[in-house]
Backbone as JSON Lines, residues from 0, in Angstrom:
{"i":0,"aa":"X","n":[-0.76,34.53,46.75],"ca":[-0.54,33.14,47.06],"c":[0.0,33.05,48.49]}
{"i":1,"aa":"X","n":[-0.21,32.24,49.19],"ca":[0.14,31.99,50.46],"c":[1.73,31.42,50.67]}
{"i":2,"aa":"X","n":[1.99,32.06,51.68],"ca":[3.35,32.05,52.28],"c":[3.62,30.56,52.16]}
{"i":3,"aa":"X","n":[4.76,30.64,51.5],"ca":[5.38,28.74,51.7],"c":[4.67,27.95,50.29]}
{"i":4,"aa":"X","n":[3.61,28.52,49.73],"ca":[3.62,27.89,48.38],"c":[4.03,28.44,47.43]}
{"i":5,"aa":"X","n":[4.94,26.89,46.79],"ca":[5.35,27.42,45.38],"c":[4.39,27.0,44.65]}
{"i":6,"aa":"X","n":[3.86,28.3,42.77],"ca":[3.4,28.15,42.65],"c":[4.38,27.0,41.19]}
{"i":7,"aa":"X","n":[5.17,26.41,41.17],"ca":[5.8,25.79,40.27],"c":[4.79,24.19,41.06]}
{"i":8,"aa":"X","n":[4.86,24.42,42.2],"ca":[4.22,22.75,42.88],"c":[2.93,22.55,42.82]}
{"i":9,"aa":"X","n":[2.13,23.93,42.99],"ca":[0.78,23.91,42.53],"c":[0.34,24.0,41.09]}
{"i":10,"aa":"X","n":[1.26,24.46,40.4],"ca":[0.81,24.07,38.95],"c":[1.33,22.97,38.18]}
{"i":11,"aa":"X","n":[1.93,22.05,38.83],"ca":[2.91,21.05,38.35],"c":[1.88,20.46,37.64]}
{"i":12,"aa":"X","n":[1.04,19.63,37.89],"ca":[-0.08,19.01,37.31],"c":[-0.46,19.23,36.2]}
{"i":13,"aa":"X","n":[-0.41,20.78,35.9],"ca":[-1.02,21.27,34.7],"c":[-0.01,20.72,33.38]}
{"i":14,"aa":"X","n":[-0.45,20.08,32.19],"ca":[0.28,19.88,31.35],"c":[0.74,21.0,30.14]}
{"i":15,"aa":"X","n":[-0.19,22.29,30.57],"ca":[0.06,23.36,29.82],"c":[1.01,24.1,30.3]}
{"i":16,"aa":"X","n":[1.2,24.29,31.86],"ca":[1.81,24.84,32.61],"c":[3.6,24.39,32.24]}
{"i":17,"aa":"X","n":[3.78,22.87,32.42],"ca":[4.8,22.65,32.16],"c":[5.31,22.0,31.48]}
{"i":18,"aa":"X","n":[4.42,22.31,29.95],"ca":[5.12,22.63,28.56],"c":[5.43,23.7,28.6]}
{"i":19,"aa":"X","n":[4.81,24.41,29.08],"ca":[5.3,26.46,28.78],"c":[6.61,26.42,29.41]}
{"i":20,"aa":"X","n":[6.72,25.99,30.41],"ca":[7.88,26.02,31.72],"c":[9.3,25.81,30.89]}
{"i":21,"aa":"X","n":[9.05,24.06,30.38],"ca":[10.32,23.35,29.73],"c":[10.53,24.56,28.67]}
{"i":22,"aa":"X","n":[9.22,24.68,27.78],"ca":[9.46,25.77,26.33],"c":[10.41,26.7,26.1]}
{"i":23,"aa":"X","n":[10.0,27.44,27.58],"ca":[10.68,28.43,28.05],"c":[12.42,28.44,28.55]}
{"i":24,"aa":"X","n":[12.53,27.25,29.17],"ca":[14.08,26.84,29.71],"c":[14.6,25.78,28.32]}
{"i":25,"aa":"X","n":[13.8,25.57,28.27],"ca":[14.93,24.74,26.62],"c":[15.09,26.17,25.3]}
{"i":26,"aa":"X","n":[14.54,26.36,25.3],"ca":[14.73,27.6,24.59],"c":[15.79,28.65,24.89]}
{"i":27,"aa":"X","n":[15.52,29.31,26.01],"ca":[16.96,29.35,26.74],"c":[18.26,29.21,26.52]}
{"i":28,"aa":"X","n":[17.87,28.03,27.1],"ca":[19.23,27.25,26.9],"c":[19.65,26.5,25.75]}
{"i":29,"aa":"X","n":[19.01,26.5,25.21],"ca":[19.26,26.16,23.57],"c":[19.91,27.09,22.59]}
{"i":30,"aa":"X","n":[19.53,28.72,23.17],"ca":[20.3,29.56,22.26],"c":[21.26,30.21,23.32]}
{"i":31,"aa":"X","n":[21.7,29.77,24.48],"ca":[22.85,29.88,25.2],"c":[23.73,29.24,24.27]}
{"i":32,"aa":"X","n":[23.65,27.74,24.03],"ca":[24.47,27.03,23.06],"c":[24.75,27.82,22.04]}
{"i":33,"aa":"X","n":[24.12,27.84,21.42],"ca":[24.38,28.35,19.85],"c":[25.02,29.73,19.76]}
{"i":34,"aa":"X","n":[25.15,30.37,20.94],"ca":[25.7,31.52,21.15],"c":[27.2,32.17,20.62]}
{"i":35,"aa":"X","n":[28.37,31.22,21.2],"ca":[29.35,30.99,20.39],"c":[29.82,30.99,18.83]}
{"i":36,"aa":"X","n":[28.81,30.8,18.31],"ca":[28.49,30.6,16.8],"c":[28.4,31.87,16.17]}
{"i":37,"aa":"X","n":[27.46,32.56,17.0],"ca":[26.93,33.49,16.32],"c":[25.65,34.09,15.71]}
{"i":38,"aa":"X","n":[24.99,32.85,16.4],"ca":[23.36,32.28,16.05],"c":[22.83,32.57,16.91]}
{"i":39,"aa":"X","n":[21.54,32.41,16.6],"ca":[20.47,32.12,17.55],"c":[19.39,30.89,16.79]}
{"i":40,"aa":"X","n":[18.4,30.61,17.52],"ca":[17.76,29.34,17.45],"c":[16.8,29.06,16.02]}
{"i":41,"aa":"X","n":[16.27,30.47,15.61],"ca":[16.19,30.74,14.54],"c":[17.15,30.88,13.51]}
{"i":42,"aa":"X","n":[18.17,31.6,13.35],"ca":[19.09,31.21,12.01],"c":[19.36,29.71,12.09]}
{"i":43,"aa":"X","n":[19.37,29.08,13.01],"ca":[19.52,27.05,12.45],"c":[18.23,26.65,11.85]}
{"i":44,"aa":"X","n":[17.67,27.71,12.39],"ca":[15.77,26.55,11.87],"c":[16.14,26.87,10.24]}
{"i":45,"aa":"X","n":[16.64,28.14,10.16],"ca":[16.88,28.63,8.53],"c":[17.31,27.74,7.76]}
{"i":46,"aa":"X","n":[18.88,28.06,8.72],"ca":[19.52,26.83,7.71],"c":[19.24,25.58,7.85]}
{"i":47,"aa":"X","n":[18.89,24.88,8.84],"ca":[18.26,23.53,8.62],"c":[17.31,23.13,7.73]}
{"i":48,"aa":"X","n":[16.09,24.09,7.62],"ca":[15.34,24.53,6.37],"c":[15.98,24.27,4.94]}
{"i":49,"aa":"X","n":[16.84,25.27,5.02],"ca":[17.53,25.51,3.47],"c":[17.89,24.31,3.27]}
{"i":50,"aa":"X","n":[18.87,23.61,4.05],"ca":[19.38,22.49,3.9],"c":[18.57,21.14,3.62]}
{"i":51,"aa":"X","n":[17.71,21.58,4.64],"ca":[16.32,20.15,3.8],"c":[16.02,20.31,2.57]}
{"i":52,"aa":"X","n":[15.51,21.42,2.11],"ca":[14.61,21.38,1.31],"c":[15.8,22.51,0.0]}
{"i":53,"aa":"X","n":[16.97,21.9,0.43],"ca":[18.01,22.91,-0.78],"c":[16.96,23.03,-2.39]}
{"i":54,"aa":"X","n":[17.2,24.13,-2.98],"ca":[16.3,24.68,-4.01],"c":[15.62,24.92,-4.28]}
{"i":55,"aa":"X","n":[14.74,25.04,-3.08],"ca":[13.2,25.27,-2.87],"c":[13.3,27.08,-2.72]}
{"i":56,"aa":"X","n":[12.25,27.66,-3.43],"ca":[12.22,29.16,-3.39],"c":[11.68,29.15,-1.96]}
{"i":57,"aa":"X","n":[12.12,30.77,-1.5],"ca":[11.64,31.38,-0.12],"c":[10.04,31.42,0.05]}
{"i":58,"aa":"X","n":[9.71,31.31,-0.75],"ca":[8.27,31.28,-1.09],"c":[7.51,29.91,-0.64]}
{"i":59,"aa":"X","n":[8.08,29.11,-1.09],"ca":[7.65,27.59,-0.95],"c":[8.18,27.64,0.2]}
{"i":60,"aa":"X","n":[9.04,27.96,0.84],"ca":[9.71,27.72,2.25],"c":[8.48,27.98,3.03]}
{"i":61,"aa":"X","n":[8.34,29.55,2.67],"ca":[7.47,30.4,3.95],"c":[6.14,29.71,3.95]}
{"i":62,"aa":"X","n":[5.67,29.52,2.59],"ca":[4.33,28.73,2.76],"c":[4.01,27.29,3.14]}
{"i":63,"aa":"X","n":[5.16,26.47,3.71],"ca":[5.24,25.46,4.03],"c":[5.19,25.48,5.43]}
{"i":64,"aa":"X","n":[5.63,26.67,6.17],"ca":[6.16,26.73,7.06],"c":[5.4,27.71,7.99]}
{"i":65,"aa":"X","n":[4.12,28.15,7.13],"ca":[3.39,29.27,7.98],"c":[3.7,30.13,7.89]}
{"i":66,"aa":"X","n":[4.44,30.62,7.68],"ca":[5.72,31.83,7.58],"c":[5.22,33.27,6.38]}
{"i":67,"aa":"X","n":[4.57,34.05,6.91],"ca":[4.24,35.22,6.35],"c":[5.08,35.31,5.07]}
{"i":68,"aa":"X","n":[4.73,36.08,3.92],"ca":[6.08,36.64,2.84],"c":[7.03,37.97,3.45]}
{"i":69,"aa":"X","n":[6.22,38.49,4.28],"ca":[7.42,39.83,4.52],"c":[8.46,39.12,5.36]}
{"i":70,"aa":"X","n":[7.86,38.53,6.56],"ca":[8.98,37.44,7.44],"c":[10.16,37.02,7.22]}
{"i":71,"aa":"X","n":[9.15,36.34,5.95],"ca":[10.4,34.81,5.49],"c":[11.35,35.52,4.87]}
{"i":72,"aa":"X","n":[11.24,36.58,4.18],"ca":[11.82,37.99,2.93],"c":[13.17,38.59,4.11]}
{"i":73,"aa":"X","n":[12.52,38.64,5.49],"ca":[13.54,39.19,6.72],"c":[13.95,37.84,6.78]}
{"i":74,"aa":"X","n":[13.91,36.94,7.21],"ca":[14.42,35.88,8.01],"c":[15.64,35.51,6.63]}
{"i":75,"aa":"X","n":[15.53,35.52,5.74],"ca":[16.41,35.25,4.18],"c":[17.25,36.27,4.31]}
{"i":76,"aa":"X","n":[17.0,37.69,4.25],"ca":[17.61,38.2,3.74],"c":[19.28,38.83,5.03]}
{"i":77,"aa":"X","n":[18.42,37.88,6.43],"ca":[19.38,38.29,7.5],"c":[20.54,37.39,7.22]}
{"i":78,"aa":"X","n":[20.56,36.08,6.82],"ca":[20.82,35.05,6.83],"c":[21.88,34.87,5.69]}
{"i":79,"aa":"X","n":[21.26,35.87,4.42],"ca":[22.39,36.09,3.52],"c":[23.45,36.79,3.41]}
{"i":80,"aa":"X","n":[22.75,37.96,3.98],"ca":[23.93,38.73,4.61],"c":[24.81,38.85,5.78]}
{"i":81,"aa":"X","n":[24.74,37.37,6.51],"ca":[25.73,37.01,7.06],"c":[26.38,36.21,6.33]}
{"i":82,"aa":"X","n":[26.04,36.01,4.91],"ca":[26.96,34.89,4.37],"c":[26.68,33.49,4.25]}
{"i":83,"aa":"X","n":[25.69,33.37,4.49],"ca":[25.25,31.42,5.06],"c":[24.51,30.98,3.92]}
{"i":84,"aa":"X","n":[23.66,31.74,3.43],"ca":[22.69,31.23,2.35],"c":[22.79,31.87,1.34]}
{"i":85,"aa":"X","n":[22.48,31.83,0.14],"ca":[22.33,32.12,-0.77],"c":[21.25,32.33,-2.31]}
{"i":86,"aa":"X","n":[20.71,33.1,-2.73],"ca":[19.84,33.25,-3.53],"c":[19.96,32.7,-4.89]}
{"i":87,"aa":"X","n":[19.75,31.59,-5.57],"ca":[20.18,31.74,-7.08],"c":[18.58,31.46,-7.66]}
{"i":88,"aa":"X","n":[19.36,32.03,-9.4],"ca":[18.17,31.87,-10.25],"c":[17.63,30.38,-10.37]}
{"i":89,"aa":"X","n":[16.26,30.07,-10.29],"ca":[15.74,29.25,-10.15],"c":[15.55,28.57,-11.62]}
{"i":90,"aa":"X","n":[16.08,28.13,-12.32],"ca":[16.34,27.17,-13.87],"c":[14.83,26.67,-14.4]}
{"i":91,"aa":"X","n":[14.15,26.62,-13.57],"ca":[12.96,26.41,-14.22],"c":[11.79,27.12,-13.95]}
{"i":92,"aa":"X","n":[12.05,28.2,-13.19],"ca":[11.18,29.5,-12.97],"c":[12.22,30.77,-12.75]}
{"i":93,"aa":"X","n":[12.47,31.56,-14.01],"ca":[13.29,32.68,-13.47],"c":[12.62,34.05,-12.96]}
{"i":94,"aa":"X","n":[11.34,33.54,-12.98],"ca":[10.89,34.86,-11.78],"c":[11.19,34.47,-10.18]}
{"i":95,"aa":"X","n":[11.55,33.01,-10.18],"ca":[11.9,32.24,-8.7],"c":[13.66,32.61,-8.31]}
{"i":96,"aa":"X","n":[13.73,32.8,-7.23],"ca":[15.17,32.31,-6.47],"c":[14.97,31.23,-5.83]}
{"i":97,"aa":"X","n":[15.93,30.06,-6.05],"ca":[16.14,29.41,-5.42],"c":[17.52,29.16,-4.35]}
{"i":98,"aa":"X","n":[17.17,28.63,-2.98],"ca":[17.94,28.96,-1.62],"c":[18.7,27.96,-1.62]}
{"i":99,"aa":"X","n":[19.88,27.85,-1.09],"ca":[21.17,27.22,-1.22],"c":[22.0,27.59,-0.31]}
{"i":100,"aa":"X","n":[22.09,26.49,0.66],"ca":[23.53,27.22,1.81],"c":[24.58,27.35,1.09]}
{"i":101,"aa":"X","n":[25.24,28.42,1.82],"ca":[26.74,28.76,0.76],"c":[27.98,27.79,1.09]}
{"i":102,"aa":"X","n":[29.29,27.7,1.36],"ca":[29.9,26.92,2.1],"c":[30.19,27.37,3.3]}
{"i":103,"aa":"X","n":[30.22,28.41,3.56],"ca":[30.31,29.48,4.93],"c":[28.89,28.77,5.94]}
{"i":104,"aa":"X","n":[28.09,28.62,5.27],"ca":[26.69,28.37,5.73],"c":[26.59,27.02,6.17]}
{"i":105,"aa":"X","n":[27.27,25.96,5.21],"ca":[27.08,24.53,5.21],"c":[28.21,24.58,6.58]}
{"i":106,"aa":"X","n":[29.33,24.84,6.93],"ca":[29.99,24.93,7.68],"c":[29.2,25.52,9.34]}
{"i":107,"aa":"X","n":[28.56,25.82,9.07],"ca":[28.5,26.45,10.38],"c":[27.17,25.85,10.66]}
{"i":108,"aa":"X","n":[26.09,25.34,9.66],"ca":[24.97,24.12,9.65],"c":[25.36,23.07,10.95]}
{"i":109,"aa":"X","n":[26.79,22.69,10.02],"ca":[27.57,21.64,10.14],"c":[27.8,21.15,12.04]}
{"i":110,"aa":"X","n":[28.06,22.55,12.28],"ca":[28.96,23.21,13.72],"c":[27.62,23.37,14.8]}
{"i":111,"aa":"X","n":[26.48,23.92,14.62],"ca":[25.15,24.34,15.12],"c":[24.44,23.25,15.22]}
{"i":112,"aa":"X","n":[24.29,22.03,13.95],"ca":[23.7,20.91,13.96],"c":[24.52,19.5,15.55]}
{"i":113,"aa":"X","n":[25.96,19.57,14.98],"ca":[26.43,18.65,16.05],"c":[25.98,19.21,17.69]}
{"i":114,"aa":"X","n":[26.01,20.61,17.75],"ca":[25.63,21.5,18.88],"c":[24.21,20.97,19.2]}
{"i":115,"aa":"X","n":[23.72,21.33,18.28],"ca":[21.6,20.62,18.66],"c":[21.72,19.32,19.12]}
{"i":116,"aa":"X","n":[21.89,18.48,18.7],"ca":[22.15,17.0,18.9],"c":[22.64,16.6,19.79]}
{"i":117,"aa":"X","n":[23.62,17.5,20.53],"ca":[24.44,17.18,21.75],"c":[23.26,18.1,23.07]}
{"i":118,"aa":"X","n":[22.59,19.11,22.55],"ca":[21.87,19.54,23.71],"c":[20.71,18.84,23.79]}
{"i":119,"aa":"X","n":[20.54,17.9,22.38],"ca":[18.83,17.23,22.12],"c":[19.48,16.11,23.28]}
{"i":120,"aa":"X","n":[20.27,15.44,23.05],"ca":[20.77,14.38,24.43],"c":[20.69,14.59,25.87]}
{"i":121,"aa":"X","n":[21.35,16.06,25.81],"ca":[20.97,16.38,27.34],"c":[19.95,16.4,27.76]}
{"i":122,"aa":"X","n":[19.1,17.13,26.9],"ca":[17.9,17.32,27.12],"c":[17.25,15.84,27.92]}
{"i":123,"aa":"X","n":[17.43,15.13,27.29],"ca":[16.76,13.9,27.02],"c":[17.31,12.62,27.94]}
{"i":124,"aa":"X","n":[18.69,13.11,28.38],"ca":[19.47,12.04,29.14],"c":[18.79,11.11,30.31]}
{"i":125,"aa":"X","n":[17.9,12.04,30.89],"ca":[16.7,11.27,31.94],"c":[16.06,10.2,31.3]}
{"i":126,"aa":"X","n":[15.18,9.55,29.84],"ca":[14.64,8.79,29.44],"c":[15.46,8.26,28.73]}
{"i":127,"aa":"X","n":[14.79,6.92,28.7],"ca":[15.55,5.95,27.64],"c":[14.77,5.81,26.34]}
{"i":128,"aa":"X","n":[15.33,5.04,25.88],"ca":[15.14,5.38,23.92],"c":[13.55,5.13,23.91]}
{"i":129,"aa":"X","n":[12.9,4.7,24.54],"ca":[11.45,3.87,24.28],"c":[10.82,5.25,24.73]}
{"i":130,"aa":"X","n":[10.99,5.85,26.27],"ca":[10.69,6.79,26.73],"c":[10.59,8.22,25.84]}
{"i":131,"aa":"X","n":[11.44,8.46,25.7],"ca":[11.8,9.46,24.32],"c":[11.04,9.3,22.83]}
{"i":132,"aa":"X","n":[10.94,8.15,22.97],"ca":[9.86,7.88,21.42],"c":[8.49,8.28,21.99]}
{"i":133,"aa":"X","n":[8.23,7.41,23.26],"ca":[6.76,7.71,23.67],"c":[6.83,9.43,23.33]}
{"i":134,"aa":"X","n":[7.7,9.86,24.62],"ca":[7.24,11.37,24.44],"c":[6.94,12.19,23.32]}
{"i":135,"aa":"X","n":[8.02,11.93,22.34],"ca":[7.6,12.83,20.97],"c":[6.13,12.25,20.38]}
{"i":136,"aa":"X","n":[5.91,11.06,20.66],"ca":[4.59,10.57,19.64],"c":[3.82,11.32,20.2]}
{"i":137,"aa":"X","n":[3.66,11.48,21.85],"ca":[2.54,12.22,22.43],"c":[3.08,13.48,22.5]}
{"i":138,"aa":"X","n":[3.97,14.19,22.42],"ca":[4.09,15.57,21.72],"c":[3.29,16.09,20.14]}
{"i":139,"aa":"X","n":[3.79,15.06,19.58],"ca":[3.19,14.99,18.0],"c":[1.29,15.08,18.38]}
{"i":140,"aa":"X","n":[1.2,14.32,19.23],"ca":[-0.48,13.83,18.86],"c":[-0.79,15.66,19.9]}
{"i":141,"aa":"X","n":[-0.43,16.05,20.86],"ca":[-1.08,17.46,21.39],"c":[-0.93,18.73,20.23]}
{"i":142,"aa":"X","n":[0.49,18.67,19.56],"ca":[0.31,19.55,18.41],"c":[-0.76,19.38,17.34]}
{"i":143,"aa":"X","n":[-0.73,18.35,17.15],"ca":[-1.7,18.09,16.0],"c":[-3.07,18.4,16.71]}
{"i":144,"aa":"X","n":[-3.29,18.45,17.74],"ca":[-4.5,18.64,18.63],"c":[-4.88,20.21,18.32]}
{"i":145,"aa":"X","n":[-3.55,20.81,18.33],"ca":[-3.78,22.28,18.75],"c":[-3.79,23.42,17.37]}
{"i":146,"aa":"X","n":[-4.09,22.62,16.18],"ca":[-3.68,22.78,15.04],"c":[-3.08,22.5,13.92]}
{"i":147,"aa":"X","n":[-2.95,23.13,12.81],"ca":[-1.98,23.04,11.78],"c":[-0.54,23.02,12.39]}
{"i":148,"aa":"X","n":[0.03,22.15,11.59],"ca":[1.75,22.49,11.66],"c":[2.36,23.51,11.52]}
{"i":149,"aa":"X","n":[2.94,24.2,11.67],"ca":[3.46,25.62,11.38],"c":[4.85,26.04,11.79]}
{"i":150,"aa":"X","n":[5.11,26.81,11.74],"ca":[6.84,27.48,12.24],"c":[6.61,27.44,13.28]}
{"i":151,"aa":"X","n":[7.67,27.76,14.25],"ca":[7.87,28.11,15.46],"c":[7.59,29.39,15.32]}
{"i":152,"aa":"X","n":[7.01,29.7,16.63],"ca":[6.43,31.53,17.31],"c":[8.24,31.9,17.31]}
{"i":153,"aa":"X","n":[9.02,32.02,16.72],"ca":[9.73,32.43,17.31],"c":[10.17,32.9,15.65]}
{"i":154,"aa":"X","n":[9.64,32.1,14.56],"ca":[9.95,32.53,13.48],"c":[9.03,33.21,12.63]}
{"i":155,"aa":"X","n":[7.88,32.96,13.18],"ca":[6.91,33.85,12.5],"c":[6.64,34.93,13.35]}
């Protein structure tokens, strides 16, 4: 590339270019935050998961979510053995476990969630509320462009 160009100015245009760019620096800096905790950006998707969809087997999780069975089997079983989630017998399928944050887990949900919300603002502090709606709708409509819904690459 020639002396004196950046290539951040010549690819600005590109809308692939700088989704990858932001992807890359919100991501980042998203599990800079969560750092303190003890997390990373994945154990919240977990427990945010668990927490949506409390009693739902790992199974129904992973297949909702794109999420391989050996994966989701790692991504569970890291998660329990820090204490956060929990496995119980499933009452109306006992070949099922069903997932349940523990209170250790709901606590620190709790702590990671106000954390997201405060970096989803920053993030976002440049647009106003209308702006911010636009963007996600046309976020929503390029994903849906580019496929099925699925986990984040970061969890599968």
């Amino acid at each position: 590339m020639a002396e004196g160009v950046d290539a951040g100015e010549v690819l600005g245009g590109s809308v692939g270019f700088l989704l990858s760019k932001l992807g890359m620096t919100s991501a980042t800096q998203f599990a800079e935050t969560l750092e303190p905790l003890g997390i990373d950006p994945r154990h919240f998707g977990i427990l945010r998961i668990v927490e949506m969809a409390s009693g739902q087997s790992q199974q129904q999780l992973g297949e909702a979510l794109h999420i391989p069975p050996s994966r989701m089997v790692a991504l569970i079983d890291d998660v329990e053995q820090r204490g956060l989630v929990e496995r119980r017998r499933n009452p109306k399928d006992r070949r099922a476990h069903a997932l349940h944050l523990t209170p250790k887990g709901r606590k620190l949900y709790d702590q990671a969630l106000a954390i997201a919300t405060e970096y989803e603002e920053h993030l976002c502090e440049g647009l106003s509320e209308r702006e911010r709606d636009q963007l996600l709708t046309l976020l929503h409509k390029l994903a849906a462009a580019c496929g099925p819904a699925g986990s984040h690459p970061g969890m599968a």
